[in-house]
DRENDO-1510 file (C-alpha; in Angstrom, 1 decimal, always signed):
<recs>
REC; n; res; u; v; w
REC; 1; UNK; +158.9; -173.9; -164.5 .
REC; 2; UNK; +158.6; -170.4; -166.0 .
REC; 3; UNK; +160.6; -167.6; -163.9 .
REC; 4; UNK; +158.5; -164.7; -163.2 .
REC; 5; UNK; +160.1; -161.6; -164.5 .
REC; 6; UNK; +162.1; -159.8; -161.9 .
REC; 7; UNK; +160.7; -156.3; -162.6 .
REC; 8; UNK; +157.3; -154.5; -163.5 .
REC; 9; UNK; +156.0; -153.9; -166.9 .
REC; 10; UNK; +156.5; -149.9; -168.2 .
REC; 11; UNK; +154.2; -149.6; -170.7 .
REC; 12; UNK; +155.6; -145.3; -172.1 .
REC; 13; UNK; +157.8; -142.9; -170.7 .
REC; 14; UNK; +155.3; -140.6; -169.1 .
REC; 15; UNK; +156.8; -137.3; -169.3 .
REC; 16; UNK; +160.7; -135.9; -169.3 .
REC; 17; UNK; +161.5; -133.1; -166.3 .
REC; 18; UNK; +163.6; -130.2; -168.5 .
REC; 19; UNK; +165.2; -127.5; -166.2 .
REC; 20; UNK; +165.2; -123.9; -167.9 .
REC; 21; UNK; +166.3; -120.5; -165.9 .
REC; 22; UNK; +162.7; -119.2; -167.0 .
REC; 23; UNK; +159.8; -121.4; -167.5 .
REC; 24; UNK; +157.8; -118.5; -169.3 .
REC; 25; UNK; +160.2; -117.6; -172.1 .
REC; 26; UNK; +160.8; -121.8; -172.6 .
REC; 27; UNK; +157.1; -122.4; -172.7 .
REC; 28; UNK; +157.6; -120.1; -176.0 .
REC; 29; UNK; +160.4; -121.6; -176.9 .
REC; 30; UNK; +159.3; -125.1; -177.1 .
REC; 31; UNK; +155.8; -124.0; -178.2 .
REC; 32; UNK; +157.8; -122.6; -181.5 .
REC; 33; UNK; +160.3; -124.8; -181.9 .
REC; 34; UNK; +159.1; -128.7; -180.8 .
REC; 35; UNK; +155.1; -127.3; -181.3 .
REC; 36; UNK; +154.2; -128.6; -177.9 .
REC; 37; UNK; +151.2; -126.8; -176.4 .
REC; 38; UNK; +150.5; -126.1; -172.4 .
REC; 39; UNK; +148.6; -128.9; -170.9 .
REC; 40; UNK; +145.9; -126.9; -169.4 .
REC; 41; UNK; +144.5; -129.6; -166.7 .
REC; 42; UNK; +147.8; -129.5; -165.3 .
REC; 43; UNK; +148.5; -125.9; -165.3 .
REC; 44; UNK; +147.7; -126.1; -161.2 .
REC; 45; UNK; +150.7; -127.6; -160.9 .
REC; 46; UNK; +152.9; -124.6; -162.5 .
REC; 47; UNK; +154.0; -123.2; -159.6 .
REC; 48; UNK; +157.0; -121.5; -158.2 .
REC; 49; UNK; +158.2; -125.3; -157.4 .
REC; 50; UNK; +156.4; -127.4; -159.9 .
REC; 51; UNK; +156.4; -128.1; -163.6 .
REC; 52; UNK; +155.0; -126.3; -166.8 .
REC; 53; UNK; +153.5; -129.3; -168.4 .
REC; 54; UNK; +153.8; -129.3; -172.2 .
REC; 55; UNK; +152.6; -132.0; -174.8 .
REC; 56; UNK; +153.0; -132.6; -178.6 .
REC; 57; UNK; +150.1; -132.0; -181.1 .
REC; 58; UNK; +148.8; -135.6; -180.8 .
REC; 59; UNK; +149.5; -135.3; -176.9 .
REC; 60; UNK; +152.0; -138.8; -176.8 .
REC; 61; UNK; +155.1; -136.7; -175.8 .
REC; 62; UNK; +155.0; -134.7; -172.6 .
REC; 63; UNK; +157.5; -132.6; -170.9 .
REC; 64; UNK; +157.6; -130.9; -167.4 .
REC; 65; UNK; +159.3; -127.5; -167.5 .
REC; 66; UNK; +160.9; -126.8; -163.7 .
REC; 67; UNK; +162.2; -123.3; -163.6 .
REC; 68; UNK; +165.5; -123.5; -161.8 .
REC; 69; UNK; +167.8; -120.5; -162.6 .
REC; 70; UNK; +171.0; -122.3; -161.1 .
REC; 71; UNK; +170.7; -125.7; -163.0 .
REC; 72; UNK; +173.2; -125.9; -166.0 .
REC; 73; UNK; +170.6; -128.2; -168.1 .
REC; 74; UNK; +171.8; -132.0; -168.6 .
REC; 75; UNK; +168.6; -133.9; -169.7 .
REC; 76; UNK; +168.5; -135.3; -173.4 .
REC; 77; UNK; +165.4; -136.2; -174.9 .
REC; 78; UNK; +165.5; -138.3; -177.8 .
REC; 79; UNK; +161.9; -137.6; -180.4 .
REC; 80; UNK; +161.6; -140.5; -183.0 .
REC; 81; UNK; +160.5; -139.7; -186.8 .
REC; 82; UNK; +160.2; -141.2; -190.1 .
REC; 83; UNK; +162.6; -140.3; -192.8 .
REC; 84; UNK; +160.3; -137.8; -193.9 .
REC; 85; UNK; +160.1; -136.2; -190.5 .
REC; 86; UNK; +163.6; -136.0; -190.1 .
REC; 87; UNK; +164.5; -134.1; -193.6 .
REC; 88; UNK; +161.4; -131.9; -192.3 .
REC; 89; UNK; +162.4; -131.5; -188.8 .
REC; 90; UNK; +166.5; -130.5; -190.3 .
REC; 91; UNK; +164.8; -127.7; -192.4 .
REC; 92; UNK; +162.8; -126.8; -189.5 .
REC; 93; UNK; +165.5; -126.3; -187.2 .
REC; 94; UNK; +167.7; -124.5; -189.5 .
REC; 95; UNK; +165.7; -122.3; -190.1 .
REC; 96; UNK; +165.7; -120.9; -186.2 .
REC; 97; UNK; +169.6; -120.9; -186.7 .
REC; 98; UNK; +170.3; -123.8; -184.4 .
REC; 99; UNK; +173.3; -125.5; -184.2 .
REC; 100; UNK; +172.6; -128.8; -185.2 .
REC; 101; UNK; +174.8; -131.8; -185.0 .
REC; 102; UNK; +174.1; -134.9; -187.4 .
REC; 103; UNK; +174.8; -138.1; -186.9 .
REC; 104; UNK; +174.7; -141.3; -188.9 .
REC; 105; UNK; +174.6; -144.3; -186.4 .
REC; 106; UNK; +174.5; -146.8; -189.3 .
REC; 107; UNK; +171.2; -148.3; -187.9 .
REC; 108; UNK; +169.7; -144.5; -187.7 .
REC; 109; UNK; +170.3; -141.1; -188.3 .
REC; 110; UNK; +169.7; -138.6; -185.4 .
REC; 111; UNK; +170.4; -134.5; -185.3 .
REC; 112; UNK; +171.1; -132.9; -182.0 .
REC; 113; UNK; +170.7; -129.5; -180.9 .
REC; 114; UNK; +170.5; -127.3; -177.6 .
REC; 115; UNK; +167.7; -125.6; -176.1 .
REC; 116; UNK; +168.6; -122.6; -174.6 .
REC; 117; UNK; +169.4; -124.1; -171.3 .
REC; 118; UNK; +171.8; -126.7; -172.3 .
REC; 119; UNK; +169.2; -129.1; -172.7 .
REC; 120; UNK; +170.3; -131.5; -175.8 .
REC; 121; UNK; +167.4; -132.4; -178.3 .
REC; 122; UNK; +167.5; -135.7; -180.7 .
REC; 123; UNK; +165.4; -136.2; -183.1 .
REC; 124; UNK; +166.4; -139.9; -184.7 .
REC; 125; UNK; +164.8; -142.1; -187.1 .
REC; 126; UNK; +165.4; -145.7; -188.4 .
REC; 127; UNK; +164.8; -145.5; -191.7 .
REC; 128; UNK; +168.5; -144.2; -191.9 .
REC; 129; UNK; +169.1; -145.4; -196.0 .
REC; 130; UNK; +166.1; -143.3; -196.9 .
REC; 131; UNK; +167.4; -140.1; -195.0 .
REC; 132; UNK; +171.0; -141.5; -196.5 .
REC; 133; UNK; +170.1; -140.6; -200.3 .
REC; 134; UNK; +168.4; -137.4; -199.4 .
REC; 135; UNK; +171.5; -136.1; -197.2 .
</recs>
């Protein structure tokens, strides 16, 4: 007899709450960075307790921004890419004078960086020899 699996199937992660001490200056700061544009159905929602929704170009990453001038930031939120991405993404981020950490994993290659709240950003990919011969 087949055993039934002991939990329900999660088909995405949904969104990812990020906690900023101002929700206005990280809406521009993730708009210019990440690209992610205000979700305007859910802009109701922005209010003095609730999230800033955000979402990538193609609107398959979201993000809730909760302004909370007391949290230290502690989320991480890992973006995949192709190798291509990630040579792009490097220059990118350079280029706004982030600190960025990078990391071979030996399966991947991932760089890390801060927002201004603390919040730690990945962007990884798995084609790591490709991304290997360029570094």
């Amino acid at each position: 007899m087949e055993k039934e699996p002991m939990t329900p199937h999660i088909s995405k992660i949904d969104h990812v709450h990020v906690y900023v001490a101002n929700r206005d200056e990280a809406e521009v700061w993730y708009e210019d960075v990440l690209g992610f544009r205000t979700v305007a159905a859910f802009e109701q929602w922005a209010t003095k307790d609730g999230p800033q929704t955000m979402e990538n170009e193609n609107g398959c990453v979201h993000i809730a921004l909760f302004e909370r001038p007391d949290h230290d930031g502690s989320s991480t939120i890992a973006f995949g890419t192709s190798a291509d991405g990630f040579i792009a993404w490097k220059k990118h981020l350079e280029e706004r004078d982030l600190e960025l950490r990078i990391t071979d994993h030996e399966l991947a290659y991932s760089l890390y960086f801060h927002d201004p709240w603390n919040n730690m950003h990945e962007i990884t990919t798995f084609e790591r020899d490709k991304v290997a011969a360029v570094l």
